[in-house]
mmCIF file as gemmi writes it, N, C-alpha and C atoms, coordinates in Angstrom:
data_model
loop_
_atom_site.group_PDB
_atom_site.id
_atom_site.type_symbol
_atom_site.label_atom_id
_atom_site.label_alt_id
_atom_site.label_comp_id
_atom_site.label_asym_id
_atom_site.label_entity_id
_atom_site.label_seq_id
_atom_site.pdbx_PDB_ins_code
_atom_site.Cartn_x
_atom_site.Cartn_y
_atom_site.Cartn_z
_atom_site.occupancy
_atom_site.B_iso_or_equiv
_atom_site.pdbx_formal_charge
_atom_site.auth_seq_id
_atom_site.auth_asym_id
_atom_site.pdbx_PDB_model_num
ATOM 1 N N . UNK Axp A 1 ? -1.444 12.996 -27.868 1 0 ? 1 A 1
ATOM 2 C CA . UNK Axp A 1 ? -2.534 13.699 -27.241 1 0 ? 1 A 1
ATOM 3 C C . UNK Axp A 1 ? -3.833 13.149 -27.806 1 0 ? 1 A 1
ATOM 4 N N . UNK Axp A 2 ? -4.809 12.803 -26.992 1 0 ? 2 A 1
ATOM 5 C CA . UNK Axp A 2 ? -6.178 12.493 -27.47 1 0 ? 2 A 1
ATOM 6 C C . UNK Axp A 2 ? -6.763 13.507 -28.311 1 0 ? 2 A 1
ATOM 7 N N . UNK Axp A 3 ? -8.198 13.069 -28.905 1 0 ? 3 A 1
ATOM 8 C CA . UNK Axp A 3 ? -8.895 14.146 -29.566 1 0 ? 3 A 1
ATOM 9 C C . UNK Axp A 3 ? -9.653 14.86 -28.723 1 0 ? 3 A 1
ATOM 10 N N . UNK Axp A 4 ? -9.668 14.224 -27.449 1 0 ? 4 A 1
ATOM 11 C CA . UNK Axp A 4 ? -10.591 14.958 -26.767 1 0 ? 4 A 1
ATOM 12 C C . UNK Axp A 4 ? -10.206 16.183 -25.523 1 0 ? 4 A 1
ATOM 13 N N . UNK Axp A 5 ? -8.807 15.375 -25.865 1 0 ? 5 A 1
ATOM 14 C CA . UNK Axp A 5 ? -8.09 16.852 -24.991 1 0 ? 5 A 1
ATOM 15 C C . UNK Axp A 5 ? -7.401 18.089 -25.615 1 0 ? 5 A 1
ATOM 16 N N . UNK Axp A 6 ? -7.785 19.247 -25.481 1 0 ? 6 A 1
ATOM 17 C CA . UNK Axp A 6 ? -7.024 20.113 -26.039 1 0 ? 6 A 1
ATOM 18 C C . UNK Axp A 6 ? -5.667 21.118 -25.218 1 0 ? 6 A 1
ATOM 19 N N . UNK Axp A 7 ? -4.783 21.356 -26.326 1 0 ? 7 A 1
ATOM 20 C CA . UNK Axp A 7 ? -3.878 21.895 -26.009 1 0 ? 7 A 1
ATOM 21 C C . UNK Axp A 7 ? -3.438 23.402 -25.678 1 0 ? 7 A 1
ATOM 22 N N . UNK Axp A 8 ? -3.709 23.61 -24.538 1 0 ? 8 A 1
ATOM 23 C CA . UNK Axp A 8 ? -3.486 25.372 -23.604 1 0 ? 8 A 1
ATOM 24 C C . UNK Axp A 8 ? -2.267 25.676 -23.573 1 0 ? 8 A 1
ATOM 25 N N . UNK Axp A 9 ? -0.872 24.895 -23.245 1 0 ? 9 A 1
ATOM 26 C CA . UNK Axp A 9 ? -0.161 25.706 -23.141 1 0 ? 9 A 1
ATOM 27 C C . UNK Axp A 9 ? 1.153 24.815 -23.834 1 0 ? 9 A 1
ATOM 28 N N . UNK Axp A 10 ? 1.958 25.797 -24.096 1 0 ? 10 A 1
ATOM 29 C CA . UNK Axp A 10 ? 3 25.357 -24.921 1 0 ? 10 A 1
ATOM 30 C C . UNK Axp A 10 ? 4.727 25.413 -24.166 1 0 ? 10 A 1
ATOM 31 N N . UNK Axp A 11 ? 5.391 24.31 -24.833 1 0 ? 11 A 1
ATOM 32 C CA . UNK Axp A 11 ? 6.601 23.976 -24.507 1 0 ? 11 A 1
ATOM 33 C C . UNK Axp A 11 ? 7.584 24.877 -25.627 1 0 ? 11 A 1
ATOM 34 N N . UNK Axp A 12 ? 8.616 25.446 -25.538 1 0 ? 12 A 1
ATOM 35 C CA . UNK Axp A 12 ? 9.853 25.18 -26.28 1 0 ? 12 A 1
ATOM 36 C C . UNK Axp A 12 ? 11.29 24.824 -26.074 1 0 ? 12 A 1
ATOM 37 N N . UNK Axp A 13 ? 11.73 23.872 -26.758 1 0 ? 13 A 1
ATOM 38 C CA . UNK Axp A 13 ? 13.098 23.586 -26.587 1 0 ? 13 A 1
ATOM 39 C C . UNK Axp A 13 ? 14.049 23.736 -27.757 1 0 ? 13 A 1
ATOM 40 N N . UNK Axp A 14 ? 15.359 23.914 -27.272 1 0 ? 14 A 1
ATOM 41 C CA . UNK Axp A 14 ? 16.358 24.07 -28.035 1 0 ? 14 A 1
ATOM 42 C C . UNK Axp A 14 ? 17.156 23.047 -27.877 1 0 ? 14 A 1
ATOM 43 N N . UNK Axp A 15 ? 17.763 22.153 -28.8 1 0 ? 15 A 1
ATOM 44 C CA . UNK Axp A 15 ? 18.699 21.123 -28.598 1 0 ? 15 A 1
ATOM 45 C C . UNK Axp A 15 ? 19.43 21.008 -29.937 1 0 ? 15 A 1
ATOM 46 N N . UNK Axp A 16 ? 20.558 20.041 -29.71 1 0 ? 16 A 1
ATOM 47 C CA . UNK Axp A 16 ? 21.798 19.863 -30.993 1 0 ? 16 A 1
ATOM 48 C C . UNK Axp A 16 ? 21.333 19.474 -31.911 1 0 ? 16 A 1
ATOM 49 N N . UNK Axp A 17 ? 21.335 19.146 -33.019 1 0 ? 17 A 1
ATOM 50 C CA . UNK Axp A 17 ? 20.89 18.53 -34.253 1 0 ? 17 A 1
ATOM 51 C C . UNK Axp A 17 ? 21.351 17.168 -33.583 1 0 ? 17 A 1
ATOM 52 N N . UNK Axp A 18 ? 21.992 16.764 -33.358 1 0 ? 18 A 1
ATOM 53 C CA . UNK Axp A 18 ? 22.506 15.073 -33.025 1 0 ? 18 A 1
ATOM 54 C C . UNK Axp A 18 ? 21.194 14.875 -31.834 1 0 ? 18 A 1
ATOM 55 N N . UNK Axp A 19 ? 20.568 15.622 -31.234 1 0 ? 19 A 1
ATOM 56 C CA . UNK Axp A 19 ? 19.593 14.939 -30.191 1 0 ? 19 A 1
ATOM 57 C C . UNK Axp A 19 ? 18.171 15.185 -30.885 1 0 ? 19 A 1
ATOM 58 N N . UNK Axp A 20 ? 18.325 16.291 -31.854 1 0 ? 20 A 1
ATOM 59 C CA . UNK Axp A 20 ? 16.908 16.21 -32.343 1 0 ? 20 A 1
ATOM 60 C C . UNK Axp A 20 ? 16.555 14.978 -33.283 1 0 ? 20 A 1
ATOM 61 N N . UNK Axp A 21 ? 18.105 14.519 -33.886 1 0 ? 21 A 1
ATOM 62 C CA . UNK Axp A 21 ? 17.406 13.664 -34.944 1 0 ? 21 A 1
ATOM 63 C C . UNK Axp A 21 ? 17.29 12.063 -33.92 1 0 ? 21 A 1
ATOM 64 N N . UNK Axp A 22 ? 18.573 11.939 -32.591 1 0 ? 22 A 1
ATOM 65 C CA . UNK Axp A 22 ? 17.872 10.722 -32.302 1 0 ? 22 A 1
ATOM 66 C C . UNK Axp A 22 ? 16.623 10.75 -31.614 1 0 ? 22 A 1
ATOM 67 N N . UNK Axp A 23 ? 15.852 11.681 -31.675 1 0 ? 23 A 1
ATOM 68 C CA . UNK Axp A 23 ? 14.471 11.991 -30.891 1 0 ? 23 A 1
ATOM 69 C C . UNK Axp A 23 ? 13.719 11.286 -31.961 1 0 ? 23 A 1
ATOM 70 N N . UNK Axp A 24 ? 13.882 12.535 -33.263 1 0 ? 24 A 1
ATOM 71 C CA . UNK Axp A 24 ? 12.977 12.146 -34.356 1 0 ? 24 A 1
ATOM 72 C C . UNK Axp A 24 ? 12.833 10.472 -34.836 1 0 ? 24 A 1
ATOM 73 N N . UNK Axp A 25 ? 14.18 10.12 -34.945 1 0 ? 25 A 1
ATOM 74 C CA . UNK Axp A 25 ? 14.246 8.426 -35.087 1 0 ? 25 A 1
ATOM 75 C C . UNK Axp A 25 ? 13.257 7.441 -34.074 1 0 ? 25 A 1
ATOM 76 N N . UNK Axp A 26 ? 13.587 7.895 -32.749 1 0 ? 26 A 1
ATOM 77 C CA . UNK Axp A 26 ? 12.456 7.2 -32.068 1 0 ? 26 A 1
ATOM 78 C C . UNK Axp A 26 ? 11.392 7.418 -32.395 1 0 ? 26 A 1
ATOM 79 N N . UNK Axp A 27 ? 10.561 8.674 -32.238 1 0 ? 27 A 1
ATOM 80 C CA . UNK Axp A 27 ? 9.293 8.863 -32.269 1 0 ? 27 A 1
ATOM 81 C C . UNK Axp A 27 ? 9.019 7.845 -34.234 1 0 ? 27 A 1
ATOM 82 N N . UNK Axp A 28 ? 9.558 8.158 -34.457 1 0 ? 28 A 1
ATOM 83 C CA . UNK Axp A 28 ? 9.339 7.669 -35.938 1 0 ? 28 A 1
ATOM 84 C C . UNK Axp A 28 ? 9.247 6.343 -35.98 1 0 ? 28 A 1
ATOM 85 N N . UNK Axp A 29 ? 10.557 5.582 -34.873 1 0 ? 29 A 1
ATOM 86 C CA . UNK Axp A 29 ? 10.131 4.256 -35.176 1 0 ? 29 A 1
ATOM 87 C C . UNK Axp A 29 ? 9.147 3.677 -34.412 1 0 ? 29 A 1
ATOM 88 N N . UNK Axp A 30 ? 8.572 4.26 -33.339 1 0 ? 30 A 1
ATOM 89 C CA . UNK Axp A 30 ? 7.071 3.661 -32.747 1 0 ? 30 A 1
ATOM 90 C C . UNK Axp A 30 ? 6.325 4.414 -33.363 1 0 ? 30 A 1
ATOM 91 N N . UNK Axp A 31 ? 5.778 4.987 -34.712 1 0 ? 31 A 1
ATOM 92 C CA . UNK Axp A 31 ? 4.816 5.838 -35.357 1 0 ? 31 A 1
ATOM 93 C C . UNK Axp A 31 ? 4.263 6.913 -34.647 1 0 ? 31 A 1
ATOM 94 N N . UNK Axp A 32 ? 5.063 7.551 -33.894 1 0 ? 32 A 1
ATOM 95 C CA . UNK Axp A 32 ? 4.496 8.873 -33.032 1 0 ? 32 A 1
ATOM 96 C C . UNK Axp A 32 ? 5.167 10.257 -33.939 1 0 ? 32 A 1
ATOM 97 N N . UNK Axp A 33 ? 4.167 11.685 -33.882 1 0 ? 33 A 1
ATOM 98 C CA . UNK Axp A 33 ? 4.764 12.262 -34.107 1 0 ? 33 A 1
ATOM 99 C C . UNK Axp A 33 ? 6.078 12.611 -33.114 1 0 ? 33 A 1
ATOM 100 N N . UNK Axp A 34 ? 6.592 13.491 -33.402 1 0 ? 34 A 1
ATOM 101 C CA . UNK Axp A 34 ? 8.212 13.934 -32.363 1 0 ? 34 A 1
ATOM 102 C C . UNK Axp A 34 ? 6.957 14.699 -31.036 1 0 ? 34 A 1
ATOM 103 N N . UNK Axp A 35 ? 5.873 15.385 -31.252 1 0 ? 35 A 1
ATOM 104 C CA . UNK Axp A 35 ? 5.331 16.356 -30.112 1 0 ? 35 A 1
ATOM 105 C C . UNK Axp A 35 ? 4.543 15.036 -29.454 1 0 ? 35 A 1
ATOM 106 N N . UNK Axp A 36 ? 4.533 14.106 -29.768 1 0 ? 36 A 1
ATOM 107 C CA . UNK Axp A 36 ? 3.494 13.089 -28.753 1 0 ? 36 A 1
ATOM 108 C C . UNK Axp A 36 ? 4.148 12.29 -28.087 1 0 ? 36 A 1
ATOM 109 N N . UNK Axp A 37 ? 5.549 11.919 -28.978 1 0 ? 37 A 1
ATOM 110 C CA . UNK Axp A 37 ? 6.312 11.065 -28.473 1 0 ? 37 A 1
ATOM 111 C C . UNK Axp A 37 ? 7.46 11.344 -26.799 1 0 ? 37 A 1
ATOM 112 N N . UNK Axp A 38 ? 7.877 12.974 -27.221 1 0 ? 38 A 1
ATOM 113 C CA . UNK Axp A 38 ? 8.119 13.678 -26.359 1 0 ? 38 A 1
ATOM 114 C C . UNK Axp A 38 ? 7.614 14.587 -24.618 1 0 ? 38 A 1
ATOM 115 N N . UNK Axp A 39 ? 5.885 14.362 -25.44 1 0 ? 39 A 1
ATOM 116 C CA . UNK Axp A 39 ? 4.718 14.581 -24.372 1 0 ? 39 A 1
ATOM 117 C C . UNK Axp A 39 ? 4.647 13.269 -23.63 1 0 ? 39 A 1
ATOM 118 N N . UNK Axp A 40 ? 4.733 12.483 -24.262 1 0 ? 40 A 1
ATOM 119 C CA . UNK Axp A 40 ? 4.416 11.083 -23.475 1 0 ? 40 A 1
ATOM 120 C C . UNK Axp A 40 ? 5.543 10.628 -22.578 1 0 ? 40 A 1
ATOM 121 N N . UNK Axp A 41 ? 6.736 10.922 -23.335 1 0 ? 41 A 1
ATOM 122 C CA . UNK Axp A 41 ? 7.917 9.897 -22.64 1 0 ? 41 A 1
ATOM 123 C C . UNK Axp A 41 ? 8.095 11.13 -21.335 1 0 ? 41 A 1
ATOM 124 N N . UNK Axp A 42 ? 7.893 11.839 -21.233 1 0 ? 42 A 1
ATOM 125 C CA . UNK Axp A 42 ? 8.064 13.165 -20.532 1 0 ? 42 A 1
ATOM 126 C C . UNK Axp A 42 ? 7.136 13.094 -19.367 1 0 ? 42 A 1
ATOM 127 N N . UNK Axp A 43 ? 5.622 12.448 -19.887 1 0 ? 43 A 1
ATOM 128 C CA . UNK Axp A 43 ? 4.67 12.64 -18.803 1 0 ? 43 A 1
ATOM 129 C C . UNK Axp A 43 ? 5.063 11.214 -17.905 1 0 ? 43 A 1
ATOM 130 N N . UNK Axp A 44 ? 5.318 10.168 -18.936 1 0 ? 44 A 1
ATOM 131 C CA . UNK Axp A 44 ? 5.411 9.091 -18.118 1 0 ? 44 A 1
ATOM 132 C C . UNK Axp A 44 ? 6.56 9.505 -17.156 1 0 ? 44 A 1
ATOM 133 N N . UNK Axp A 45 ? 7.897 10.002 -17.317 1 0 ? 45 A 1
ATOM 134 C CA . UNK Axp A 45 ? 9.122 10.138 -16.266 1 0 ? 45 A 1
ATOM 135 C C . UNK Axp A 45 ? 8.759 10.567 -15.275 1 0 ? 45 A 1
ATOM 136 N N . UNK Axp A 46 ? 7.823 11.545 -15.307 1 0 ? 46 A 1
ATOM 137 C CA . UNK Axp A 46 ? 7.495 12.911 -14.624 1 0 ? 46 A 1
ATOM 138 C C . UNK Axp A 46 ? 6.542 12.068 -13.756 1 0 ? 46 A 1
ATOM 139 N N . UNK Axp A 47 ? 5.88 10.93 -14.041 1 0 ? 47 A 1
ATOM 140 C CA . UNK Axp A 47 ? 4.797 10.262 -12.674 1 0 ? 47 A 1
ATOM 141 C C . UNK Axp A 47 ? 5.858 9.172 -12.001 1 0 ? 47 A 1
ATOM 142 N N . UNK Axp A 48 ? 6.607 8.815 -13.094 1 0 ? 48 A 1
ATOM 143 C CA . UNK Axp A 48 ? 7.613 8.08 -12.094 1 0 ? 48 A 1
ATOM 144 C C . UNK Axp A 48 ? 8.373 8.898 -11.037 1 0 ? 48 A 1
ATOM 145 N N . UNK Axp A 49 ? 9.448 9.985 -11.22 1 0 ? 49 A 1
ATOM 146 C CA . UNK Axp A 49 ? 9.336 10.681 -10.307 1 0 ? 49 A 1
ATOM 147 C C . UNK Axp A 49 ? 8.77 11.224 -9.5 1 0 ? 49 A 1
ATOM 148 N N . UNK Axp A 50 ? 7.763 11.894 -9.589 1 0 ? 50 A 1
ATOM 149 C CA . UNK Axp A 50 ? 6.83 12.132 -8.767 1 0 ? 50 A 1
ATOM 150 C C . UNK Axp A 50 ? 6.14 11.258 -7.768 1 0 ? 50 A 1
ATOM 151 N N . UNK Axp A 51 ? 6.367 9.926 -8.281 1 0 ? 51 A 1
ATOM 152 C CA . UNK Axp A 51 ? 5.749 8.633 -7.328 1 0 ? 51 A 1
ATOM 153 C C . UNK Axp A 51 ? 6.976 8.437 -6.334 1 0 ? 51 A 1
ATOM 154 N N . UNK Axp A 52 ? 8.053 8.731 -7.231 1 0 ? 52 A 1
ATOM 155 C CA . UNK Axp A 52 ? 9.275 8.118 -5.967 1 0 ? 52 A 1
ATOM 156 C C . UNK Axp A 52 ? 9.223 9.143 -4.966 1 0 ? 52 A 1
ATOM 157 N N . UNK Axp A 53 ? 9.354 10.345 -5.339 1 0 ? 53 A 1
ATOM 158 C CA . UNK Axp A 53 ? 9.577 11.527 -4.051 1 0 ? 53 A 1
ATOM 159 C C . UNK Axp A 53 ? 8.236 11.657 -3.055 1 0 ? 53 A 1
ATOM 160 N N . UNK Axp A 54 ? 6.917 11.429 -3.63 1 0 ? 54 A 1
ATOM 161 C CA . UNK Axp A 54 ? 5.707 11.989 -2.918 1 0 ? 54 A 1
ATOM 162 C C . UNK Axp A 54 ? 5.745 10.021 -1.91 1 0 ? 54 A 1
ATOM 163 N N . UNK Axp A 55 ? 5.945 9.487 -2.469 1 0 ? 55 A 1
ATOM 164 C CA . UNK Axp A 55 ? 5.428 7.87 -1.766 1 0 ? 55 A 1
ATOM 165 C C . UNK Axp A 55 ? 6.784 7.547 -0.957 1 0 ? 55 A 1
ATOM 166 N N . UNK Axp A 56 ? 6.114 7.338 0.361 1 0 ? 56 A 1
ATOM 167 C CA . UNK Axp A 56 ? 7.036 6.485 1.475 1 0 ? 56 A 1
ATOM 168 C C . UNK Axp A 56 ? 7.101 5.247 2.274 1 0 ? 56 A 1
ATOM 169 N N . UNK Axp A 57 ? 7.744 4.245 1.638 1 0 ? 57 A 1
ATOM 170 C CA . UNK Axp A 57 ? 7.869 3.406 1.372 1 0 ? 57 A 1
ATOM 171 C C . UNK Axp A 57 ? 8.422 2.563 3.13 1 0 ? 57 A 1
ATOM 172 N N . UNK Axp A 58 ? 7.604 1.926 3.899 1 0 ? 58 A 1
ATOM 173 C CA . UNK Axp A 58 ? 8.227 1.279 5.098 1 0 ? 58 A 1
ATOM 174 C C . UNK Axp A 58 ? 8.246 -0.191 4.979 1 0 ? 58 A 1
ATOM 175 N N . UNK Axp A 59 ? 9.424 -0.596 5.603 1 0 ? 59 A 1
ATOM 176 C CA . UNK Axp A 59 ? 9.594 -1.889 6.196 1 0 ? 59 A 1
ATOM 177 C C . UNK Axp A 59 ? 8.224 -2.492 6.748 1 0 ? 59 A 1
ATOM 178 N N . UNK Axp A 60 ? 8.132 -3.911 6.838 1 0 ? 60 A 1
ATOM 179 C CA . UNK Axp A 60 ? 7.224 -4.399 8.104 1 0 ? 60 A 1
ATOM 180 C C . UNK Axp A 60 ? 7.174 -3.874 9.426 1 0 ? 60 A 1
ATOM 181 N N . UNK Axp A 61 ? 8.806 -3.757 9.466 1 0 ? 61 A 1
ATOM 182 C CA . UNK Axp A 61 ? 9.281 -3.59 11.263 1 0 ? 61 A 1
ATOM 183 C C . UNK Axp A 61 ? 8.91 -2.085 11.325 1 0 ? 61 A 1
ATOM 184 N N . UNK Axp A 62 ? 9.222 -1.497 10.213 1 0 ? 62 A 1
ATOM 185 C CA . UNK Axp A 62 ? 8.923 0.408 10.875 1 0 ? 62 A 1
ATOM 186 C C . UNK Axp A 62 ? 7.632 0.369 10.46 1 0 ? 62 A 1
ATOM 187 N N . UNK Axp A 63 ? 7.04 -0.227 9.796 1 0 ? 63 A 1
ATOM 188 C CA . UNK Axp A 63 ? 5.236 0.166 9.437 1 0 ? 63 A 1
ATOM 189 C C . UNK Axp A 63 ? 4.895 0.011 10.821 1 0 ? 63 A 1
ATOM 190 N N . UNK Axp A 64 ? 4.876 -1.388 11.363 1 0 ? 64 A 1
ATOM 191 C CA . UNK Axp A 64 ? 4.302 -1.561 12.812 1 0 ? 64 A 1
ATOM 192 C C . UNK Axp A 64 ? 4.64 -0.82 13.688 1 0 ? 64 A 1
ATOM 193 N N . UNK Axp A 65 ? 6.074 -0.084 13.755 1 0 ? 65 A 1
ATOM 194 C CA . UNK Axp A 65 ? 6.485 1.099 14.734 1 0 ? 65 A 1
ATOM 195 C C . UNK Axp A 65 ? 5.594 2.29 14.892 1 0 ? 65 A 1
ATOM 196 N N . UNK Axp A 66 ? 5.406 2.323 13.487 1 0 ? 66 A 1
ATOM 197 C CA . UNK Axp A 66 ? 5.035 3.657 12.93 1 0 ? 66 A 1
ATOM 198 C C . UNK Axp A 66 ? 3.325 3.803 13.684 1 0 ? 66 A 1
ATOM 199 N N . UNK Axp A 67 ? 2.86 2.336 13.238 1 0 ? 67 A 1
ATOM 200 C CA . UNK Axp A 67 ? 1.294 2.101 13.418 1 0 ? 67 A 1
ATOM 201 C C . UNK Axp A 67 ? 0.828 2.1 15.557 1 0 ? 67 A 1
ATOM 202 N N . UNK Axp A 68 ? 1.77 1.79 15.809 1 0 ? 68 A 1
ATOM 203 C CA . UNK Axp A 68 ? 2.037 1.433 17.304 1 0 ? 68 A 1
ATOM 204 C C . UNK Axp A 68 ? 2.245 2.808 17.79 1 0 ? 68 A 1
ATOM 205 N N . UNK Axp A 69 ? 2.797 3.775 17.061 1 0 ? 69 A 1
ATOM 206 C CA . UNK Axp A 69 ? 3.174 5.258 17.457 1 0 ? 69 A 1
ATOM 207 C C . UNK Axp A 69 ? 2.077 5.264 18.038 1 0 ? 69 A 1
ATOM 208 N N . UNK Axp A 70 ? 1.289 5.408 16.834 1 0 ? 70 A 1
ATOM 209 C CA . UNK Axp A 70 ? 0.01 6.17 16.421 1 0 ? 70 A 1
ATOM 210 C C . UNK Axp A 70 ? -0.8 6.071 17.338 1 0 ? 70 A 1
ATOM 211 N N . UNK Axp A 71 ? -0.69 4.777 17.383 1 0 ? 71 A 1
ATOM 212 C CA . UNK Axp A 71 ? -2.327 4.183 18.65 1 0 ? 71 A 1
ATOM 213 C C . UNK Axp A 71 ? -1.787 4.373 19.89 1 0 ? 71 A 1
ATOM 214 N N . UNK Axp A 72 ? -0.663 4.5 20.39 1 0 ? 72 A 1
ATOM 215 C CA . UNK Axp A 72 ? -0.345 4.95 21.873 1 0 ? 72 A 1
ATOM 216 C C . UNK Axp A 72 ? 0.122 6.348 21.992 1 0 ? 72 A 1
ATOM 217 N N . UNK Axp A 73 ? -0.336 6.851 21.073 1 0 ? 73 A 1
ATOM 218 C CA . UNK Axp A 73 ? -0.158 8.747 21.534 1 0 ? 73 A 1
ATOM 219 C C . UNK Axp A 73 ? -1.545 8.845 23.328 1 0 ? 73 A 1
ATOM 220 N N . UNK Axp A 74 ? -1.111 9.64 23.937 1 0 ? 74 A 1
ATOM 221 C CA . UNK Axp A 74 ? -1.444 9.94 24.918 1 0 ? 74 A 1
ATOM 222 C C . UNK Axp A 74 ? -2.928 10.804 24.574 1 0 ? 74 A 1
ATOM 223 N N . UNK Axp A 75 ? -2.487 11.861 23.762 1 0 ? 75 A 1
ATOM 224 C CA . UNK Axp A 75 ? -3.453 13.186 23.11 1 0 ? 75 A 1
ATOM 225 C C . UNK Axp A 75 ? -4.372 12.82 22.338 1 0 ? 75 A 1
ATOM 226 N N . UNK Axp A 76 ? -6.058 12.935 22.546 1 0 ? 76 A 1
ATOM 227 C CA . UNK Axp A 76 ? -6.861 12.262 21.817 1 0 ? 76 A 1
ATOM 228 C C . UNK Axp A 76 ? -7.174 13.113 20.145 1 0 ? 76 A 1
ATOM 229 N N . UNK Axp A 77 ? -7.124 12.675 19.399 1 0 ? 77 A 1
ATOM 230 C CA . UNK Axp A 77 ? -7.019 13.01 17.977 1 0 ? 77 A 1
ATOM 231 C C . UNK Axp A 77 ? -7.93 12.868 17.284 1 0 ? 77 A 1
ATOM 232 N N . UNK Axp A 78 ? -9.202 13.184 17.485 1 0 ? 78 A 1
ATOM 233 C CA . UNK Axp A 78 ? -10.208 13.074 16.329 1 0 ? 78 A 1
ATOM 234 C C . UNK Axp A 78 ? -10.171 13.467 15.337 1 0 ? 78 A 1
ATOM 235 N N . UNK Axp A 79 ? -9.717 14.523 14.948 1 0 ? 79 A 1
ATOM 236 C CA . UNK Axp A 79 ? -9.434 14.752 13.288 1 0 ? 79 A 1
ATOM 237 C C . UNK Axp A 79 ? -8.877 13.175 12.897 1 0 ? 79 A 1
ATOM 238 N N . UNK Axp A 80 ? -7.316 13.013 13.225 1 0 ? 80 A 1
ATOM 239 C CA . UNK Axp A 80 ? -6.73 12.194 12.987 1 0 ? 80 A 1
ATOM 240 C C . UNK Axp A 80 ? -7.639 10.64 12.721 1 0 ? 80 A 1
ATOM 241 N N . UNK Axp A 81 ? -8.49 10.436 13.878 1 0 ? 81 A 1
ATOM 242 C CA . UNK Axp A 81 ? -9.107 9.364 13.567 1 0 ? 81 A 1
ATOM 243 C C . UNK Axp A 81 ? -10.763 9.198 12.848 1 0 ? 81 A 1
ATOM 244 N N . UNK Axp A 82 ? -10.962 10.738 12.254 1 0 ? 82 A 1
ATOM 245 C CA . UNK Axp A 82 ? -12.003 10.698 11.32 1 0 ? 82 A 1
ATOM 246 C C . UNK Axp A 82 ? -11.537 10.524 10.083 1 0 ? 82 A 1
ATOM 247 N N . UNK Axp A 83 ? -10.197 10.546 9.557 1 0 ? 83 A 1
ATOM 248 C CA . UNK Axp A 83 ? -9.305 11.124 8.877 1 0 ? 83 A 1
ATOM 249 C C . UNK Axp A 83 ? -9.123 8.963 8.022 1 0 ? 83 A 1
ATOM 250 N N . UNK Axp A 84 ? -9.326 8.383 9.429 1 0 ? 84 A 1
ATOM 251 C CA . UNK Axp A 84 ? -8.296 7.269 8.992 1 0 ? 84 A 1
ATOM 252 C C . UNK Axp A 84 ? -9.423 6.372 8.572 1 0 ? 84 A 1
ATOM 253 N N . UNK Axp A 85 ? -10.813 6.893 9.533 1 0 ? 85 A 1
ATOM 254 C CA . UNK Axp A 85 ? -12.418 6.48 9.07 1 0 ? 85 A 1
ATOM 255 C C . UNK Axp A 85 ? -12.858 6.505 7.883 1 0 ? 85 A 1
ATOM 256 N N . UNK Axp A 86 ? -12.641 8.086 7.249 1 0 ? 86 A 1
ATOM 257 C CA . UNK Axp A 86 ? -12.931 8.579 5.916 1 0 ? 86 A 1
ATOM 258 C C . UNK Axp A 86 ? -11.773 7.11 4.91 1 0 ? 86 A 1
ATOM 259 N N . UNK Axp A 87 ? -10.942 7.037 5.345 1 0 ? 87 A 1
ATOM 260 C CA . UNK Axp A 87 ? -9.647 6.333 4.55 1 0 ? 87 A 1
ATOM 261 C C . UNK Axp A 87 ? -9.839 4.553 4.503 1 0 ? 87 A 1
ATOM 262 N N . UNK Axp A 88 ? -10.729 4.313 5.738 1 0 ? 88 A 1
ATOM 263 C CA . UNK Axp A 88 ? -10.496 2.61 5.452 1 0 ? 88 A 1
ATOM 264 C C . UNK Axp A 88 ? -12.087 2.816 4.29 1 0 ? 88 A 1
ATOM 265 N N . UNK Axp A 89 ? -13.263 3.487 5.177 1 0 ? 89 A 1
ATOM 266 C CA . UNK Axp A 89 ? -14.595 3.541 4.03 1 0 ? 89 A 1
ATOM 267 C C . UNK Axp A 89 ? -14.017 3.528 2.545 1 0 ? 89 A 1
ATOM 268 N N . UNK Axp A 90 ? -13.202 4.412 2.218 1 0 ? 90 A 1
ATOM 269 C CA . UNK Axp A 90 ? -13.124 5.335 0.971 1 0 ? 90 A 1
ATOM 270 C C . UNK Axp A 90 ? -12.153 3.583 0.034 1 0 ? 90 A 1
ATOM 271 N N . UNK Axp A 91 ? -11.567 2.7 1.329 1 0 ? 91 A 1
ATOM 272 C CA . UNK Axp A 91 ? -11.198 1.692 0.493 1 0 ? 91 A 1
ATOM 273 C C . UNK Axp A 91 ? -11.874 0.89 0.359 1 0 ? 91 A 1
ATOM 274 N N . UNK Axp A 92 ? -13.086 0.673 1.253 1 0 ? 92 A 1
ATOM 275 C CA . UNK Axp A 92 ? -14.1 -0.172 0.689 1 0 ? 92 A 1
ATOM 276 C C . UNK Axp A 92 ? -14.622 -0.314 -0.413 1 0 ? 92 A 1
ATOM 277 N N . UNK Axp A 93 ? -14.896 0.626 -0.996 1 0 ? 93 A 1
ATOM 278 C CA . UNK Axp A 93 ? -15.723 1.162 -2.321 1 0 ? 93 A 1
ATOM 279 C C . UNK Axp A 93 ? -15.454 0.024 -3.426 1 0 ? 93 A 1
């Protein structure tokens, strides 16, 4: 944890002596305490997951399906296409 962030809310766990000490061994052998080493390896999993389930991932062939949907809908969509305005600007930056 940085110095500049402080800590609001708290974790507890219960585990075997055989998992606490190979915890402690790691954190020990990259010089982390056990609460940073555990915060970290925890936060990092937790964006990897979170990247796999929230992000959807297309082919060439279905991106262009997908993109071809889009532009031949019948129903005119301005939200939708202020939406995609706000999105190419916002990659300019």
């Amino acid at each position: 944890m940085s110095a500049s962030t402080q800590a609001h809310e708290r974790i507890d766990l219960r585990t075997s002596p055989e998992v606490k000490e190979l915890i402690v061994r790691a954190a020990s052998s990259v010089g982390m305490t056990v609460s940073a080493f555990l915060l970290g390896t925890a936060q990092e999993r937790a964006r990897e997951i979170l990247a796999e389930k929230e992000t959807v991932t297309l082919s060439s062939r279905d991106w262009i399906a997908f993109a071809k949907a889009l532009d031949n809908t019948e129903k005119s969509r301005p939200k939708l296409a202020a939406a995609m305005k706000r999105h190419r600007d916002w990659q300019k930056r």
